[in-house]
PDB file of N, CA, C and O in Angstrom:
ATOM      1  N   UNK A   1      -7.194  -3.689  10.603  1.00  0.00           N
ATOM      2  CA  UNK A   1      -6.953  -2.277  10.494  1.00  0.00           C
ATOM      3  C   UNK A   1      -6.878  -1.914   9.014  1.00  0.00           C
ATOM      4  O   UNK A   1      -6.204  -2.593   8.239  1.00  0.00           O
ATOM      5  N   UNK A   2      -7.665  -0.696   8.568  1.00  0.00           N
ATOM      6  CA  UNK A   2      -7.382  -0.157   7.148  1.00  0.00           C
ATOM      7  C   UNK A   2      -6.988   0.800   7.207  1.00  0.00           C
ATOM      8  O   UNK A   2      -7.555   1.705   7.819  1.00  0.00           O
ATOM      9  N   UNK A   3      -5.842   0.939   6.570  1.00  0.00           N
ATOM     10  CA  UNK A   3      -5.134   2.408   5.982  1.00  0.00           C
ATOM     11  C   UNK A   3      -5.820   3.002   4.491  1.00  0.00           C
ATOM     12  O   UNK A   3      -6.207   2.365   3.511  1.00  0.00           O
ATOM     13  N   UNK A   4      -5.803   4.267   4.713  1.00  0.00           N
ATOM     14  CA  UNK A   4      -6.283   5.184   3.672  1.00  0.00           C
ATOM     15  C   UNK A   4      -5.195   5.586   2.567  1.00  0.00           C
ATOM     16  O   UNK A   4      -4.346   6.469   2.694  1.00  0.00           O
ATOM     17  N   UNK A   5      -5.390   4.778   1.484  1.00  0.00           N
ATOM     18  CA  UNK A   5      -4.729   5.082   0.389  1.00  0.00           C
ATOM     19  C   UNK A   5      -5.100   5.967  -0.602  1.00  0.00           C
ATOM     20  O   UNK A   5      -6.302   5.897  -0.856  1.00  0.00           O
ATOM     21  N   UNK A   6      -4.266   7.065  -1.481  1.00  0.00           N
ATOM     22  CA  UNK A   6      -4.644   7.413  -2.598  1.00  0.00           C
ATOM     23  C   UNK A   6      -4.778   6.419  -3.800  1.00  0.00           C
ATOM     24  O   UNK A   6      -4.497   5.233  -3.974  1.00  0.00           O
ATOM     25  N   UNK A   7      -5.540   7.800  -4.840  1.00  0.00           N
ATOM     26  CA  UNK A   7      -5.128   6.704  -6.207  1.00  0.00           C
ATOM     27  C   UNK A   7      -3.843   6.312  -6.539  1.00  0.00           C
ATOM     28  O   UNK A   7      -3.688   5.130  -6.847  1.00  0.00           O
ATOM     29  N   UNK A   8      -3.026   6.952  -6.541  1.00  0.00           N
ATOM     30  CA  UNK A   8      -1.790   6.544  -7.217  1.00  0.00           C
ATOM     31  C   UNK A   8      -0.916   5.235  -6.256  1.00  0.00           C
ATOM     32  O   UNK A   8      -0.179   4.325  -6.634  1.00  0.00           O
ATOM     33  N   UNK A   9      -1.323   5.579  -5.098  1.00  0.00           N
ATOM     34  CA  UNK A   9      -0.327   4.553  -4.334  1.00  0.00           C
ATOM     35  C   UNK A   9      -1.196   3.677  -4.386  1.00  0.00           C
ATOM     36  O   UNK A   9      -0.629   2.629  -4.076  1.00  0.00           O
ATOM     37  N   UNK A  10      -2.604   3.422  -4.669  1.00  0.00           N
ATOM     38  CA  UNK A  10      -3.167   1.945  -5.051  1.00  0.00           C
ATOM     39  C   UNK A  10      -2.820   1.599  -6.257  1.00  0.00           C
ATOM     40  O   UNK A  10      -3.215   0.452  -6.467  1.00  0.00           O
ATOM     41  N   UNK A  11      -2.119   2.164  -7.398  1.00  0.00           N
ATOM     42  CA  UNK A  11      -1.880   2.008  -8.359  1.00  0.00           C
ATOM     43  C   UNK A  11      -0.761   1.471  -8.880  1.00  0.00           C
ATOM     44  O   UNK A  11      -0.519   0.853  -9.917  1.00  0.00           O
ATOM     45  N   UNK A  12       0.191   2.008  -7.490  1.00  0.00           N
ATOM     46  CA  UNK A  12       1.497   1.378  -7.101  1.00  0.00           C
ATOM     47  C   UNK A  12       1.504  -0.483  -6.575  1.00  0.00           C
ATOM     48  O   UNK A  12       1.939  -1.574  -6.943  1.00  0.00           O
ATOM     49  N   UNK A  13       0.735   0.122  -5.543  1.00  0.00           N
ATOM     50  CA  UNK A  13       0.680  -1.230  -4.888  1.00  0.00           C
ATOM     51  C   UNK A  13       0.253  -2.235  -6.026  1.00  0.00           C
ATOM     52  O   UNK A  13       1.084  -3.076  -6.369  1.00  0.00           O
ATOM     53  N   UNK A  14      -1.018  -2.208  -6.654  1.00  0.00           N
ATOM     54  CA  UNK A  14      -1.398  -2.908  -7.874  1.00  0.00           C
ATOM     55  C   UNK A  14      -0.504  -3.492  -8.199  1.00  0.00           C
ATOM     56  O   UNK A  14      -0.464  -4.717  -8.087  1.00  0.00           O
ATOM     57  N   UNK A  15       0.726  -2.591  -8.826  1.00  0.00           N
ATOM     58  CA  UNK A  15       1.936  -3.520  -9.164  1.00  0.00           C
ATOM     59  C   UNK A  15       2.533  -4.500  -8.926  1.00  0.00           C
ATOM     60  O   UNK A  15       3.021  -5.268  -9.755  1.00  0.00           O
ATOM     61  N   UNK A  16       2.563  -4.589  -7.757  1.00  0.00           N
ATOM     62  CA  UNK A  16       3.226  -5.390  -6.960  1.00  0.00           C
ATOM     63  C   UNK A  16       2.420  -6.413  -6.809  1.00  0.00           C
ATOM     64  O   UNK A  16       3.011  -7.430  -6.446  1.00  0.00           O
ATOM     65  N   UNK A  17       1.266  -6.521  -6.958  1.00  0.00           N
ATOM     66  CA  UNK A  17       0.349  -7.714  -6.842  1.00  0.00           C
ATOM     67  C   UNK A  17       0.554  -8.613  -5.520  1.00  0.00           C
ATOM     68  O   UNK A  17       0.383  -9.829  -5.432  1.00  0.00           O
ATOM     69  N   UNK A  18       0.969  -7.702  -4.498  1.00  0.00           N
ATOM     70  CA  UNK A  18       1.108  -8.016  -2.668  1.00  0.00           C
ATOM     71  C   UNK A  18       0.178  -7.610  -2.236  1.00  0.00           C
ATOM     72  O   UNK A  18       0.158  -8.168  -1.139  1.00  0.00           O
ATOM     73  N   UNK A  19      -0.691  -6.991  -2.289  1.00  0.00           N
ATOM     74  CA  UNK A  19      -1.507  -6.074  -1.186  1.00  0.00           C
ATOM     75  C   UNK A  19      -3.319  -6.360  -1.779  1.00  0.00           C
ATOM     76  O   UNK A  19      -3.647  -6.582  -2.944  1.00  0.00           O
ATOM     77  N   UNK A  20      -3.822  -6.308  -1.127  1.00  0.00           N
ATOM     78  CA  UNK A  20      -5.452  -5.934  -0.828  1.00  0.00           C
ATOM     79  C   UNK A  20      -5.786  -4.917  -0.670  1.00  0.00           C
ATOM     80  O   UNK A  20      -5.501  -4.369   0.395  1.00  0.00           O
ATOM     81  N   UNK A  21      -6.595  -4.172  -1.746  1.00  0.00           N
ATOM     82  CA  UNK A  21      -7.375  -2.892  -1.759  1.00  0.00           C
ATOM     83  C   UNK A  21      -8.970  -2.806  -1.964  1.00  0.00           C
ATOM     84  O   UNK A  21      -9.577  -3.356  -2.882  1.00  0.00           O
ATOM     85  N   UNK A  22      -9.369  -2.254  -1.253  1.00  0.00           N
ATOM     86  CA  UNK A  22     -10.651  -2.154  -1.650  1.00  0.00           C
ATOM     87  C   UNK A  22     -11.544  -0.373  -1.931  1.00  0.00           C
ATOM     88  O   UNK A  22     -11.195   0.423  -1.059  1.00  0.00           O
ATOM     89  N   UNK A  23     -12.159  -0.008  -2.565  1.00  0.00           N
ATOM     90  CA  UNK A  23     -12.467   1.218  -2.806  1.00  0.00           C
ATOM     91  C   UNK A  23     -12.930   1.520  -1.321  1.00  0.00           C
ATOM     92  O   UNK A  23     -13.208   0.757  -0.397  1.00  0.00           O
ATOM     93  N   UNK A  24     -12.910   3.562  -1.463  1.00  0.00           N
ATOM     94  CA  UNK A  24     -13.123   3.803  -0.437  1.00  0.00           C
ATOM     95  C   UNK A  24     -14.488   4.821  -0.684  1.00  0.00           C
ATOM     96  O   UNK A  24     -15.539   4.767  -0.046  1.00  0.00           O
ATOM     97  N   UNK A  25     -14.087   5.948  -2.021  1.00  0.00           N
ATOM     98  CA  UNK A  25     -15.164   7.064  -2.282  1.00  0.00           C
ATOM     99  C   UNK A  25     -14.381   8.134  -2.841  1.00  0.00           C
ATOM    100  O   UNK A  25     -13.187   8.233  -3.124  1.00  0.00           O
ATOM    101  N   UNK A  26     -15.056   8.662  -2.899  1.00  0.00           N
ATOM    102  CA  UNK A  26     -14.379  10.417  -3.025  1.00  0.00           C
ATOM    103  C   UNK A  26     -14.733  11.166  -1.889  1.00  0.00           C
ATOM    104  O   UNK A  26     -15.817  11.336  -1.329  1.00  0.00           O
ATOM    105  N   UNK A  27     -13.363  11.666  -1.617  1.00  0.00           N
ATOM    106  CA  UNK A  27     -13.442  12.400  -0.394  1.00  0.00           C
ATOM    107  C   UNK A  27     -12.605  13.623  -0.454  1.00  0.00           C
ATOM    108  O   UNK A  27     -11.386  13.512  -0.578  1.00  0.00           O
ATOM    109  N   UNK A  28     -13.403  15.235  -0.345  1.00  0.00           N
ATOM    110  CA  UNK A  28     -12.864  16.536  -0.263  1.00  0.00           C
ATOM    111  C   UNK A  28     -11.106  16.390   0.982  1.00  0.00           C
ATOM    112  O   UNK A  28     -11.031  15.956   2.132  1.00  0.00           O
ATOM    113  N   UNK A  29     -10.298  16.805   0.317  1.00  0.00           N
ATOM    114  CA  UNK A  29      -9.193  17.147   0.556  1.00  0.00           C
ATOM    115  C   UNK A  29      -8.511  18.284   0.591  1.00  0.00           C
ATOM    116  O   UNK A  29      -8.086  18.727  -0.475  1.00  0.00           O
ATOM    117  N   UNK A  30      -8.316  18.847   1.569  1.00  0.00           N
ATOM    118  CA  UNK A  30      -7.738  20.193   2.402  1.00  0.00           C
ATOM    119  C   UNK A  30      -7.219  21.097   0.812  1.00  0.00           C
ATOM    120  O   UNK A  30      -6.715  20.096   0.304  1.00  0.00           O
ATOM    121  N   UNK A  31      -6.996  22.200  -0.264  1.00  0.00           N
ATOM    122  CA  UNK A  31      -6.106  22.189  -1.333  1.00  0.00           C
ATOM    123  C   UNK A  31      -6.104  21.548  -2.234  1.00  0.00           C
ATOM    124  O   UNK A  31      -5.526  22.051  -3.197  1.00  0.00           O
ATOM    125  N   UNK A  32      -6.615  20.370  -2.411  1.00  0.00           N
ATOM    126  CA  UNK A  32      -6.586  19.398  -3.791  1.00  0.00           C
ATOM    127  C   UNK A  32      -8.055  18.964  -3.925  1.00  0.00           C
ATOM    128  O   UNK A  32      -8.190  17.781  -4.239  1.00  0.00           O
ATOM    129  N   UNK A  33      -9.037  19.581  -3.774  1.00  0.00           N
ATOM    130  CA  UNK A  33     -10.195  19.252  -3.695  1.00  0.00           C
ATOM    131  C   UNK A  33     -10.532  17.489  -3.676  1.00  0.00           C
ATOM    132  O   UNK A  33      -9.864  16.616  -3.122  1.00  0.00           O
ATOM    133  N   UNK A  34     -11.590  17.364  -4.350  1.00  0.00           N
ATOM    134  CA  UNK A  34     -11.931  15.964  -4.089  1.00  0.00           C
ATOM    135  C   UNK A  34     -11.484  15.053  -4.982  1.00  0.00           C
ATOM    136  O   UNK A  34     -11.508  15.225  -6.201  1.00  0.00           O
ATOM    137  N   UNK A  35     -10.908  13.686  -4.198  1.00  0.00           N
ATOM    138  CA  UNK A  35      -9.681  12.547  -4.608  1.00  0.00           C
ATOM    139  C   UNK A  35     -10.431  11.203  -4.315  1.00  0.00           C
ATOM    140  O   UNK A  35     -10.991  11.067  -3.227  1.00  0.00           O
ATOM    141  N   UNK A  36     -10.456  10.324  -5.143  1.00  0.00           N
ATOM    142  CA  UNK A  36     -10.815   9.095  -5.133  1.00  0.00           C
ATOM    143  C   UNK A  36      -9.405   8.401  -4.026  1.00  0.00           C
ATOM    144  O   UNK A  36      -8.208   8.566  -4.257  1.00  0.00           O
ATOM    145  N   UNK A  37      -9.947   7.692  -2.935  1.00  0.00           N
ATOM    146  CA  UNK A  37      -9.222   7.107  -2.437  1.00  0.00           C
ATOM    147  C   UNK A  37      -9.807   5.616  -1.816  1.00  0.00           C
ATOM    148  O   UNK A  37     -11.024   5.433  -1.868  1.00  0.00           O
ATOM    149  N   UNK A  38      -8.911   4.535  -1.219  1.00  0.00           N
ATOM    150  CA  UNK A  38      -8.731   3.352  -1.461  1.00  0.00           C
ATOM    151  C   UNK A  38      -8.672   2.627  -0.203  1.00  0.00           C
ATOM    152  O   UNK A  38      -7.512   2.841   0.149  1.00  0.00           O
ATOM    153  N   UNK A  39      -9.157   1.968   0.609  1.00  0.00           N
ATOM    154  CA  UNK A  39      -8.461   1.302   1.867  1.00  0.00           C
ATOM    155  C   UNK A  39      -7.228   0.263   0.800  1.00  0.00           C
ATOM    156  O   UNK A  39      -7.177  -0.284  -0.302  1.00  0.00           O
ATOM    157  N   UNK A  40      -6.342   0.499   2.092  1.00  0.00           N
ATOM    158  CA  UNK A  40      -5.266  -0.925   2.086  1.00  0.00           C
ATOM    159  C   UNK A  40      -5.593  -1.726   3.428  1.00  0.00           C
ATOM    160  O   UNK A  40      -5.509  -1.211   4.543  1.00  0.00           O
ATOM    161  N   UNK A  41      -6.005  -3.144   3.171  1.00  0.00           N
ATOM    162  CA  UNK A  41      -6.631  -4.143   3.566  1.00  0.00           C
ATOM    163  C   UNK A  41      -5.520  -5.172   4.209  1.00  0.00           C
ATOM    164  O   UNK A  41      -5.923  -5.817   5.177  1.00  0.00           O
ATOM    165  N   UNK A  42      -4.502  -5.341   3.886  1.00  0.00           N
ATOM    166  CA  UNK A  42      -3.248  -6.149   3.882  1.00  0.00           C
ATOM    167  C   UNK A  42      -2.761  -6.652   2.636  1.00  0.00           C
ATOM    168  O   UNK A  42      -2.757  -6.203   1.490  1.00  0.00           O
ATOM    169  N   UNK A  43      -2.251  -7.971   3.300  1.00  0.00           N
ATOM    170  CA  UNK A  43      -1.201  -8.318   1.882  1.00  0.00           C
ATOM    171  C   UNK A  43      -1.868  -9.814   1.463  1.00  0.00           C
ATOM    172  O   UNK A  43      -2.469 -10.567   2.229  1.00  0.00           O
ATOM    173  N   UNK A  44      -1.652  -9.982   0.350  1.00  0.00           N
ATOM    174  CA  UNK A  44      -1.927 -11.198  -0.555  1.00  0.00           C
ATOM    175  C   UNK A  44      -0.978 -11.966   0.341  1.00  0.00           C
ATOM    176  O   UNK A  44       0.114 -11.454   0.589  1.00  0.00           O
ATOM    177  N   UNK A  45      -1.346 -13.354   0.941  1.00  0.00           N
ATOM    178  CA  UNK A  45      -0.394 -14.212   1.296  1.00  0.00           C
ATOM    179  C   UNK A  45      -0.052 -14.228   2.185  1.00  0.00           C
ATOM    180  O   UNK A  45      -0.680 -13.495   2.949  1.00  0.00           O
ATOM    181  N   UNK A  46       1.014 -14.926   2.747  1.00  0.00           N
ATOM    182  CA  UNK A  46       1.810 -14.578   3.901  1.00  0.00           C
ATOM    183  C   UNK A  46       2.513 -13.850   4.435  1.00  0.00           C
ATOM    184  O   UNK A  46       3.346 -13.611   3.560  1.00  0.00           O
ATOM    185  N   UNK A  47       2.860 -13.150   5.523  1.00  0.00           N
ATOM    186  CA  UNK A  47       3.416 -11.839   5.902  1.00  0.00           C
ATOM    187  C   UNK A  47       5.407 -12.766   5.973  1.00  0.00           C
ATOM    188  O   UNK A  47       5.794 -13.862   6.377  1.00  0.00           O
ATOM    189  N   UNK A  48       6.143 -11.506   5.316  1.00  0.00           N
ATOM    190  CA  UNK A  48       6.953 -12.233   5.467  1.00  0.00           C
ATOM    191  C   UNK A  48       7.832 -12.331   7.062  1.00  0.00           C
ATOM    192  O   UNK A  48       7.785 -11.519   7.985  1.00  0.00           O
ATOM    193  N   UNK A  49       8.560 -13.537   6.980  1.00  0.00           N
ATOM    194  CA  UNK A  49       9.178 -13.694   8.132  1.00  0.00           C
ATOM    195  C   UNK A  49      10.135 -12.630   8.802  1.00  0.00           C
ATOM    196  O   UNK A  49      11.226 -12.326   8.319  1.00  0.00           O
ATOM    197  N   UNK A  50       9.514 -11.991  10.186  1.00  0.00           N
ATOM    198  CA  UNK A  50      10.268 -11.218  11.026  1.00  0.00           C
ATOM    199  C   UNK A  50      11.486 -11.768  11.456  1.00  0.00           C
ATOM    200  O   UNK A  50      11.502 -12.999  11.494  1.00  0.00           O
ATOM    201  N   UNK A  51      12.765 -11.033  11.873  1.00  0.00           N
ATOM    202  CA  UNK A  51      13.970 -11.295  12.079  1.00  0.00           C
ATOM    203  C   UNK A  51      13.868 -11.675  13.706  1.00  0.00           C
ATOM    204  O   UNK A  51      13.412 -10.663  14.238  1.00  0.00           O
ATOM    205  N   UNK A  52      14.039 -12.440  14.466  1.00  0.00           N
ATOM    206  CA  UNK A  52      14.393 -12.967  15.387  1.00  0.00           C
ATOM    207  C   UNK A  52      15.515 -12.047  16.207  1.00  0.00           C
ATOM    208  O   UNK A  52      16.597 -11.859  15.652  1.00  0.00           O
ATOM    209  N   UNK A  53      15.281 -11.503  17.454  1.00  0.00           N
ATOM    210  CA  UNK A  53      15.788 -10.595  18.500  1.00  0.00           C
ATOM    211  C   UNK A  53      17.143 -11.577  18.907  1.00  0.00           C
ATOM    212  O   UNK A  53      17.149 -12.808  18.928  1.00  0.00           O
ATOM    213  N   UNK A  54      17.987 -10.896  19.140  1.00  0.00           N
ATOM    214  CA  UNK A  54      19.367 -11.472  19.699  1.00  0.00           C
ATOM    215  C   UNK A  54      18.670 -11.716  21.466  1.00  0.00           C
ATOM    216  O   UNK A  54      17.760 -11.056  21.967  1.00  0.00           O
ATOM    217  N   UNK A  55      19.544 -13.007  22.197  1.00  0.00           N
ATOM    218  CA  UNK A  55      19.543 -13.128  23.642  1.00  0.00           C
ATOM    219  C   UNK A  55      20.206 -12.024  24.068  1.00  0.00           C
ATOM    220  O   UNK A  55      19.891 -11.870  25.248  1.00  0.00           O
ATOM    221  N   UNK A  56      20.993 -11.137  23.711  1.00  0.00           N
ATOM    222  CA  UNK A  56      22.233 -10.488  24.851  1.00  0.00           C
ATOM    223  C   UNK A  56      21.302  -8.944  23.964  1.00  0.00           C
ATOM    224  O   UNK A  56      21.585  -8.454  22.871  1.00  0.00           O
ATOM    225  N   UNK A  57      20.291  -8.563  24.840  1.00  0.00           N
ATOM    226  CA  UNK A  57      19.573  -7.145  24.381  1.00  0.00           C
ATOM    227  C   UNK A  57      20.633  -5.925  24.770  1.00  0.00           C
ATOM    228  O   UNK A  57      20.439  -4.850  24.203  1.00  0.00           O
ATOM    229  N   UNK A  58      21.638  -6.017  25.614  1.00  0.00           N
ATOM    230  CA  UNK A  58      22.120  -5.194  26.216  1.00  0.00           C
ATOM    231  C   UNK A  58      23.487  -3.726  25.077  1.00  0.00           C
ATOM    232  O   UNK A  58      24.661  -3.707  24.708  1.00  0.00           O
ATOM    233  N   UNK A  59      22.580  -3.048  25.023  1.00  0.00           N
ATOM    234  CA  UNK A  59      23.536  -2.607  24.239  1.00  0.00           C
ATOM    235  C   UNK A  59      24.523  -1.856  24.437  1.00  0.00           C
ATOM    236  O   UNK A  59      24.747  -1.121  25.399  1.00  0.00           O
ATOM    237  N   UNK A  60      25.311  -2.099  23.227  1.00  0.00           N
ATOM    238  CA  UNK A  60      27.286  -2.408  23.193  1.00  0.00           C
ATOM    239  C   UNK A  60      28.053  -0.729  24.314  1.00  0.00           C
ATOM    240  O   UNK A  60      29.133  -0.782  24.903  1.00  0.00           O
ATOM    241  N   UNK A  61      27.101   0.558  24.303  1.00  0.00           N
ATOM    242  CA  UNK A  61      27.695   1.225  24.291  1.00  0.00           C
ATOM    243  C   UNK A  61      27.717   1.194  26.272  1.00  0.00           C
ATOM    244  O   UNK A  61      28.654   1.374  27.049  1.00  0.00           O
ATOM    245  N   UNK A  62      25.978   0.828  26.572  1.00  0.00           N
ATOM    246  CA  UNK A  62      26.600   0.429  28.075  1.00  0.00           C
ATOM    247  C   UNK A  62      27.428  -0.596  28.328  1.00  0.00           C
ATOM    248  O   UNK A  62      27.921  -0.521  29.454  1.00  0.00           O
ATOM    249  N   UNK A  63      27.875  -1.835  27.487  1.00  0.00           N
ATOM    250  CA  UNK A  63      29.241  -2.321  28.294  1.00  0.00           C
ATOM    251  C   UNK A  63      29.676  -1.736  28.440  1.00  0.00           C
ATOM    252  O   UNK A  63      29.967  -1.604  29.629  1.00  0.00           O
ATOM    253  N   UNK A  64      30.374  -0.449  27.220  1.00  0.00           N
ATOM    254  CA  UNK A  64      31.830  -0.190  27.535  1.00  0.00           C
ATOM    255  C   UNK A  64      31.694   0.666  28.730  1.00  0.00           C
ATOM    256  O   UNK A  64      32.631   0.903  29.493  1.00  0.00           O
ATOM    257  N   UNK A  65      30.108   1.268  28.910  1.00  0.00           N
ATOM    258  CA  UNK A  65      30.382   2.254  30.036  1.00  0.00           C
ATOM    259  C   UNK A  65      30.678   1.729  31.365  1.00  0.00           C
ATOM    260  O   UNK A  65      31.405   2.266  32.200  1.00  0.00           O
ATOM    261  N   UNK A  66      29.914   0.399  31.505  1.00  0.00           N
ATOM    262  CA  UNK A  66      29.904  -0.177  32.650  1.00  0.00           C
ATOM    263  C   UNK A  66      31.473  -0.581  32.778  1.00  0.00           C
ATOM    264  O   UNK A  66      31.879  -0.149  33.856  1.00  0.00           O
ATOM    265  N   UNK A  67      32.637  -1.344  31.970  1.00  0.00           N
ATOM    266  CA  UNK A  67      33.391  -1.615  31.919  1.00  0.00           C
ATOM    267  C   UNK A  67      34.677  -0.642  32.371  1.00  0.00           C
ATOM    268  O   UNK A  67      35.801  -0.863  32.821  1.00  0.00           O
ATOM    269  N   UNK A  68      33.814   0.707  31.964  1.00  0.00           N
ATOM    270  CA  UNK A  68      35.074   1.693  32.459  1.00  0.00           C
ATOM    271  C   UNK A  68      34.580   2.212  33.811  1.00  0.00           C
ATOM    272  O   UNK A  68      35.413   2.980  34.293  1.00  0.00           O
ATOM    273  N   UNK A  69      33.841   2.099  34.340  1.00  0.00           N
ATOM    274  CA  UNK A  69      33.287   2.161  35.917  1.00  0.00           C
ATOM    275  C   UNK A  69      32.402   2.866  35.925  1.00  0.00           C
ATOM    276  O   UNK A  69      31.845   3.040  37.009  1.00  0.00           O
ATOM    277  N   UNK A  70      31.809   3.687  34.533  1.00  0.00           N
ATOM    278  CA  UNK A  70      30.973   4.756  34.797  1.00  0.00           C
ATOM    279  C   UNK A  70      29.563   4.735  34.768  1.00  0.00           C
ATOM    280  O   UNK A  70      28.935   5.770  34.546  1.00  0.00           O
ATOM    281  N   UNK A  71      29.016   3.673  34.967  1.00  0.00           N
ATOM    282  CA  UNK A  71      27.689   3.584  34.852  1.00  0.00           C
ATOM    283  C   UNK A  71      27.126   3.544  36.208  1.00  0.00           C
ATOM    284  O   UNK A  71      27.726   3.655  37.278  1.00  0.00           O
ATOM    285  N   UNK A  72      25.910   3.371  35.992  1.00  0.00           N
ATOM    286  CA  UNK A  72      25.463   3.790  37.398  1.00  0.00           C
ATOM    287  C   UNK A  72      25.185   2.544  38.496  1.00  0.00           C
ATOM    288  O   UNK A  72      25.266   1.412  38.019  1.00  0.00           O
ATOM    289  N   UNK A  73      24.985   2.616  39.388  1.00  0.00           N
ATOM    290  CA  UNK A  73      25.039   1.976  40.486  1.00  0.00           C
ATOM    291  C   UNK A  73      24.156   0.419  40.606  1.00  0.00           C
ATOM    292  O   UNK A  73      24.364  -0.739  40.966  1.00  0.00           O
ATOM    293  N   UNK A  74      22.841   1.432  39.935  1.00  0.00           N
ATOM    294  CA  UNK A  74      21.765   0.246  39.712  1.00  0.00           C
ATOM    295  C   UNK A  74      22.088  -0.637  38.421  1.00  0.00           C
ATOM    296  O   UNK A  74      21.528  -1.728  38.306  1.00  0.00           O
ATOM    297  N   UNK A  75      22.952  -0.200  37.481  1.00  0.00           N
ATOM    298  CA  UNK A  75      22.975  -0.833  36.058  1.00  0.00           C
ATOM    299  C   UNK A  75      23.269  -2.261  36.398  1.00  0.00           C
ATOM    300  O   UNK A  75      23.769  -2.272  37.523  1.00  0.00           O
ATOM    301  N   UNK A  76      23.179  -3.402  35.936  1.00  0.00           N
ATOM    302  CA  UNK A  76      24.229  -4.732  35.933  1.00  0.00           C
ATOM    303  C   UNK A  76      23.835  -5.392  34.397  1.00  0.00           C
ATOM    304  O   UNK A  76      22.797  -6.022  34.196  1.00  0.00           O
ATOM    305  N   UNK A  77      24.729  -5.156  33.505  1.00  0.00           N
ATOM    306  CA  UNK A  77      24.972  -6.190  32.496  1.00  0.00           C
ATOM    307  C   UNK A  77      24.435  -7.365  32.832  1.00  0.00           C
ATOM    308  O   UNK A  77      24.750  -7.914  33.888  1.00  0.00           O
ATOM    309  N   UNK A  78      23.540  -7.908  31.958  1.00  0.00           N
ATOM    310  CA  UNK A  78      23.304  -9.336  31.813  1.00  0.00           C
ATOM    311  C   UNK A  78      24.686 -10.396  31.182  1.00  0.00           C
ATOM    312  O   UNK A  78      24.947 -10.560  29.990  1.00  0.00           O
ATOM    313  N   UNK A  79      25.279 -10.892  32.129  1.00  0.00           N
ATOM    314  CA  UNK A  79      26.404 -11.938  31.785  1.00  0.00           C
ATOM    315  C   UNK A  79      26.335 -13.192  31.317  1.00  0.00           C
ATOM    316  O   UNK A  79      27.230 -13.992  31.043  1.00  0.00           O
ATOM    317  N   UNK A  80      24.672 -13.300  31.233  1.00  0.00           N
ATOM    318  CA  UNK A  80      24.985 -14.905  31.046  1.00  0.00           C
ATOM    319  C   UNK A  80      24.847 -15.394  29.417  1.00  0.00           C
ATOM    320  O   UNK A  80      24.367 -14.761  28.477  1.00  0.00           O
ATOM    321  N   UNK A  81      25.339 -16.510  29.434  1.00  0.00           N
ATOM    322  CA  UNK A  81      25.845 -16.822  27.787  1.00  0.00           C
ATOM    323  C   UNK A  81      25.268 -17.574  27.751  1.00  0.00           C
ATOM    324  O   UNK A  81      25.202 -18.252  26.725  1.00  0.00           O
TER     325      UNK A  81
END
């Protein structure tokens, strides 16, 4: 997948010396007439490591509801540890 970058945010990214750009053209823009812009390609390297999902998805605010009786009929907390 390529995202459509301007100049400046390829100029940004540059910085960072993370990312893959490749030219795109000049292309007329709604008010700012015509702008040199850039695909973003991905990243130099390896993507960094995603955070790992907790086992107990159930969130905190239906315990307490379930706990005070008010949840609904079909609900059941996952209990197991």
């Amino acid at each position: 997948m390529k995202i459509q970058i301007s100049e400046d945010v390829k100029h940004a990214l540059d910085r960072t010396g993370l990312f893959v750009t490749s030219p795109r053209g000049m292309i007329e823009v709604k008010g700012k007439g015509e702008m040199m812009t850039h695909w973003l390609e991905g990243r130099t390297g390896p993507s960094p490591a995603r955070p790992t999902a907790s086992l107990d998805c159930t969130p905190s605010f239906l315990t307490r509801i379930h706990s005070h009786g008010r949840a609904s009929p079909r609900y059941q907390p996952d209990t197991r540890s």
